[in-house]
N, C-alpha and C positions, 0 to 999 in steps of 0.2 A: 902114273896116277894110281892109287891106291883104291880098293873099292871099298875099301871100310868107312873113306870118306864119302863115297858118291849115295847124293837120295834127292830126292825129288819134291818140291813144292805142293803139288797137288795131288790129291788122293787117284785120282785117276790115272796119274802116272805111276804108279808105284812099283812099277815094275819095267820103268824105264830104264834102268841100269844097265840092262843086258845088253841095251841098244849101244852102246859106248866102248871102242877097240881100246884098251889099256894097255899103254907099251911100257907104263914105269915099273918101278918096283912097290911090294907092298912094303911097308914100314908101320911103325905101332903106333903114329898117330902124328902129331903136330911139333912136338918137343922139339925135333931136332933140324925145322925147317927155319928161315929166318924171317923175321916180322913182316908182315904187309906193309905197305910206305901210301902216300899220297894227300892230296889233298882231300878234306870233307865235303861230298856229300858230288866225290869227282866219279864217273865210270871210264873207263879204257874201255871202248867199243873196237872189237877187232871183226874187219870185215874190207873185204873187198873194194876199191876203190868206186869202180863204176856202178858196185851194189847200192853203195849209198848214194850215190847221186839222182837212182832213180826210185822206183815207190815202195819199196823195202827200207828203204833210207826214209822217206818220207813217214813209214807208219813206225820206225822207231822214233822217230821226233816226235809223233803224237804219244809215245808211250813215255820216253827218258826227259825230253824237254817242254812236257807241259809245264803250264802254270801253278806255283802255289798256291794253294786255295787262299782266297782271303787276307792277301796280303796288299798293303798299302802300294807300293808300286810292283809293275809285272815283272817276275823271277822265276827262272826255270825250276826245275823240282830237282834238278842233276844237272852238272858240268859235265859235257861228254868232250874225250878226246879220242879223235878215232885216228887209228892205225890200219893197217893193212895187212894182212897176215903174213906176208912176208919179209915186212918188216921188222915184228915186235923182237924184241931182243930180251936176255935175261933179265937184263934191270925194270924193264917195264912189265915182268912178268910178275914186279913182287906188288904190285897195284892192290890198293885194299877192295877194289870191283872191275872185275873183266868178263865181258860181254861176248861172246864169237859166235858170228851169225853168220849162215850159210843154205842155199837149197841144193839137192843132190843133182838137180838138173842142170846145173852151172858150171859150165868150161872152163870159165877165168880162171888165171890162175890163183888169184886169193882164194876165194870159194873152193878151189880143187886143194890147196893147203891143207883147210881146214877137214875137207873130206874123206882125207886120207887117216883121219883117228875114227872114223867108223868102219866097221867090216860089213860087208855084201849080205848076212844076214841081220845086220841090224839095218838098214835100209829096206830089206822088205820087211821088217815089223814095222816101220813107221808108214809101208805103203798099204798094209795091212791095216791102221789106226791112223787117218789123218788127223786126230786130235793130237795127236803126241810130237808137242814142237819144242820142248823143255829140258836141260838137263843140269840138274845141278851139281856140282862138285867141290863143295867146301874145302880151304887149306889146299889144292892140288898144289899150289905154288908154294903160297907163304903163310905162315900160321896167322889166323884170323881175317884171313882172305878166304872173297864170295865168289866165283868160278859160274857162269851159265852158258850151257849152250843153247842158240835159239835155232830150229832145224824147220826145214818143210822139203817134200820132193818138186813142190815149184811155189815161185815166189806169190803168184796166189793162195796157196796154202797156208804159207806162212805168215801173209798179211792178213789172212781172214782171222787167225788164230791169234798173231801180235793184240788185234783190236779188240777181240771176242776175249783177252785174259790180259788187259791192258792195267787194270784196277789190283789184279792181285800181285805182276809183277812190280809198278810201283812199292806198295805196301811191302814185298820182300825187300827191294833195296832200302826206303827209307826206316824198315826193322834194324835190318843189320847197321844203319848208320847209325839210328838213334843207339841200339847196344852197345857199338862200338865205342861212340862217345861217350855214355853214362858210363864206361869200366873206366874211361881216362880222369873225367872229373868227379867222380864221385870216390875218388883214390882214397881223398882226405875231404870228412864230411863234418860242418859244424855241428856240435855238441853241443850248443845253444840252441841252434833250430830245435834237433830232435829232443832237447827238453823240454824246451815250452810247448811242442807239437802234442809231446802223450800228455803233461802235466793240462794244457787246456782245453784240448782236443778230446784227445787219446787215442792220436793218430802218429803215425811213423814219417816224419819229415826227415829226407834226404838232399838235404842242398849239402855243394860246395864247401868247402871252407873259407871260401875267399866271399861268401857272403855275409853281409853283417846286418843287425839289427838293427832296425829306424822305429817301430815304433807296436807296441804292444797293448792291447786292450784284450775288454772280457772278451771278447769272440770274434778277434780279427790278430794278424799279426802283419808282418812289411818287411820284409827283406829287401838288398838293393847293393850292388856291387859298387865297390867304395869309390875306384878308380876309372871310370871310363876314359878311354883314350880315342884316341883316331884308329886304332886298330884294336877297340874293343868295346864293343856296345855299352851302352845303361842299358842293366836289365833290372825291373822291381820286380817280384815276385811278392804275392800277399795272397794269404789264408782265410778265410772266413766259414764259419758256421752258424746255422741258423737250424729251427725245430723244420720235418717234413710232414707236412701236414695233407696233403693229395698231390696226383699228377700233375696237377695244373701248372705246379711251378717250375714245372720245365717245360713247358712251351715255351718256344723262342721268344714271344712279346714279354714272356713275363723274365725270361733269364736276362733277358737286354736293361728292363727295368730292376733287376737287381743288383745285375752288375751296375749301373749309374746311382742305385742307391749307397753302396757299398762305396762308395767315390768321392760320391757328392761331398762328404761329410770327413773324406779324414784323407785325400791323397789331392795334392797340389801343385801344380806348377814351382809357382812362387809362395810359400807359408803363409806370406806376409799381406796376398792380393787374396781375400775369399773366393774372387769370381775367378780363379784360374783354377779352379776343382777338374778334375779328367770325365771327361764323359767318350762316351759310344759313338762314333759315324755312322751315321745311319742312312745318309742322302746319295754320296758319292760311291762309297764302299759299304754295303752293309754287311753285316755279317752272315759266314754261313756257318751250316748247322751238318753235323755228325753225332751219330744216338752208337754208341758198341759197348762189351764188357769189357771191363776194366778190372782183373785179378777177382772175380765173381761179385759184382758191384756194376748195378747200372751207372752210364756215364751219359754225358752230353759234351760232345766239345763243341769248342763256341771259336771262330777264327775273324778276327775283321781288325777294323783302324781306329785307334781311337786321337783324341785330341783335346788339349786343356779348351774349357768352355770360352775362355778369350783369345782363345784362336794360336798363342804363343808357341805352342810345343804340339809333337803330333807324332804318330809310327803305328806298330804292329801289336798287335795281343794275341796273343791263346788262353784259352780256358779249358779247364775240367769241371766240371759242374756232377760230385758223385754222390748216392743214395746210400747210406748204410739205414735199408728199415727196420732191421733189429733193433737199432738204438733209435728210431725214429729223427736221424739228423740228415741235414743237406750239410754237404761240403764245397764250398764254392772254393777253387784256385787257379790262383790266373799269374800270365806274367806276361810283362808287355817290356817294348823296345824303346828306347831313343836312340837314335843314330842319322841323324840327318842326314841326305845325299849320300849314305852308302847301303850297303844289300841287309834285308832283313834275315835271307832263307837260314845264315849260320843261328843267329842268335834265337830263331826261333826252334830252331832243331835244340839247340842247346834248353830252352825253357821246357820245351816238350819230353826230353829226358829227364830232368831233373821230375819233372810235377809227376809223370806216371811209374816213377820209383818210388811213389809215397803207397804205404800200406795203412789201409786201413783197418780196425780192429777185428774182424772177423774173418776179415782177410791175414790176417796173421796168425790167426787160432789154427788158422786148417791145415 
C-alpha cells in the first residue's frame, strides 16, 4: 500500500497514518492499477465471521444498513456483502468499497488476519487515543476504490466509536458514490439543459444527455427520461425560480407549499385529467428536512413521497431548495421517481448527483 494514498476522514485523525504497517510498494499513484468493479451503492465488509454475528456486527448494521431517509418504502442506505478475511481473494479486492473491521484483543482467526498489517507501535498509539478507530486508504486496490479500516483494542471501544461517528461514516460512503456515479453519467451532458439553464436562469445545469425536454416556461423547466423500463426508473427532474424575499420561505410548511404550488399547475399524471396534478404526502410519509452548503450557497433538502392528487401514480422525491442572495432568487429543484414495486435508493442517488452538480452564479465566479 502506498502512503501517498493513505489520509484520514476526520481532523482528529490526521495523524493516523503512522498507525498502519505497509507491506506494498510505493508507486506514483493510481494510473497503473485497474478499475474498481461492483455494484452501486454495494460495500464488501471484510471481517471475521463470529464478529459479525455478535454486537460489532450489530452496530455496523446501525451504521451501513440503516434506512433511507424519506423514502416511500424501507431501503437500506448500502448493500453489504460480508467476507471473512480469509477468504477475500484478488478479484473481490477490486470492490469499488471495502470495509475491514477488527479489535486488537481478538484471537480469531479473521480478526488476527487483519492484525497482522498493523505493527506493535501502532497499537499502542490507538491505546494511547481511544478515539482513533479509522483509517482510510484510497486506491490501495484499485483506482477509484474507498479502502477503511475500522479498529478498537476492544469491541467496546469500537462500538462506542462506530455509533459516536455513525453520521460522518455514512456521508463518506454515500460521497464517494454519488462522485462516482456523476463521473459515469455526467460523461455526455445535454446542451439543451445547460442552455436554457444560463439563458433563463443563469444557472449551470448538468443533466445527462439521455435527458429530454417536456416542457418550458418563464421560470420553470421539466426534464424526464424518455424510455423507462423495468430496469430503469422514470425520473422528472424540474427547475424552478422564484424572487427571495425573507427566511421564511424555507421553513418546512412553507417549502412543502411551494413544492405543491409548483405542481399544482403544470405537472401531471395524465395531461388529459386536471385532477391527477402531483402533490406532497404528507400523512403516511412526510417529509424530512436537511439545511447544509452547497458549493457556498445556503440549501434545504427536502426527501419524502409524493403522489398524483387522484391517487393513480406515486414514489420518491429529492429536492434542493438553494438561495443565491446576491441576485436575491430562490432556486427550487427537485426530481422524483416512478418505479412501481421496485427500489428507489439507485434512482435517487442518481437525481441527487445530477441536481448538486448544478452551479450556481457566484458559485461559478469564485
Amino acid at each position: 500500500m502506498s502512503l501517498k494514498n493513505i489520509s484520514v476522514i476526520f481532523i482528529s485523525l490526521l495523524s493516523s497514518f503512522i498507525m498502519f504497517g505497509c507491506n506494498g510498494e510505493e508507486d506514483g499513484g493510481s494510473s497503473n492499477k485497474p478499475q474498481s468493479r461492483g455494484a452501486t451503492g454495494e460495500i464488501l465488509l471484510v471481517i471475521d465471521s463470529l464478529k459479525w454475528q455478535g454486537p460489532v456486527g450489530e452496530a455496523l448494521q446501525e451504521v451501513f444498513q440503516a434506512e433511507v431517509p424519506g423514502i416511500m418504502r424501507p431501503e437500506n442506505l448500502f448493500s453489504i456483502r460480508r467476507v471473512d478475511p480469509r477468504a477475500i481473494t484478488r478479484m473481490l479486492k477490486m470492490a469499488h468499497n471495502i470495509v475491514y473491521v477488527t479489535t486488537f484483543d481478538d484471537r480469531r482467526g479473521g480478526s488476527q488476519r487483519i492484525n497482522t498489517q498493523f505493527s506493535e507501535a501502532s497499537r499502542e498509539v490507538a491505546s494511547d487515543d481511544r478515539t482513533r478507530f479509522m483509517l482510510r486508504s484510497p486506491e490501495e486496490f484499485a483506482a477509484g476504490q474507498e479502502v477503511v479500516y475500522l479498529f478498537g483494542n476492544t469491541e467496546e471501544e469500537l462500538i462506542n466509536n462506530l455509533r459516536a461517528n455513525k453520521g460522518k461514516l455514512q456521508n463518506l460512503f454515500q460521497t464517494r458514490e454519488r462522485e462516482r456515479l456523476a463521473k459515469a453519467i455526467l460523461n455526455r451532458k445535454s446542451g439543451v439543459a445547460a442552455n436554457l439553464g444560463r439563458e433563463k436562469f443563469g444557472i449551470e445545469l448538468k443533466l445527462p444527455a439521455s435527458y429530454q425536454l417536456v416542457k418550458n416556461e418563464d421560470d420553470f423547466l421539466w426534464f424526464r427520461q424518455p424510455t423507462p423500463t423495468t430496469d430503469r426508473a422514470d425520473i422528472t427532474l424540474f427547475f424552478y425560480e422564484t424572487d427571495y424575499e425573507s427566511e421564511d420561505q424555507l421553513f418546512p410548511e412553507n417549502l412543502v407549499q411551494l413544492r405543491n404550488n409548483i405542481t399544482r399547475t403544470r405537472i401531471f399524471g395524465d395531461p388529459a385529467n386536471p385532477e391527477s396534478f402531483v402533490t406532497t404526502e404528507r400523512r403516511e410519509e412526510p417529509p424530512i428536512f436537511n439545511t447544509f452548503n452547497v458549493k457556498n450557497h445556503y440549501a434545504v433538502e427536502m426527501r419524502g413521497s409524493w403522489r398524483t392528487n387522484n391517487m393513480s401514480m406515486g414514489g420518491s422525491f429529492l429536492s434542493y431548495t438553494m438561495v443565491d442572495e446576491e441576485r436575491g432568487k430562490i432556486y427550487y429543484m427537485e426530481g422524483f421517481v416512478f418505479y412501481p414495486s421496485e427500489a428507489h435508493r439507485e434512482p435517487l442517488r442518481e437525481i441527487e448527483a445530477i441536481l448538486l452538480a448544478t452551479d450556481l452564479p457566484t458559485a461559478t465566479a469564485e
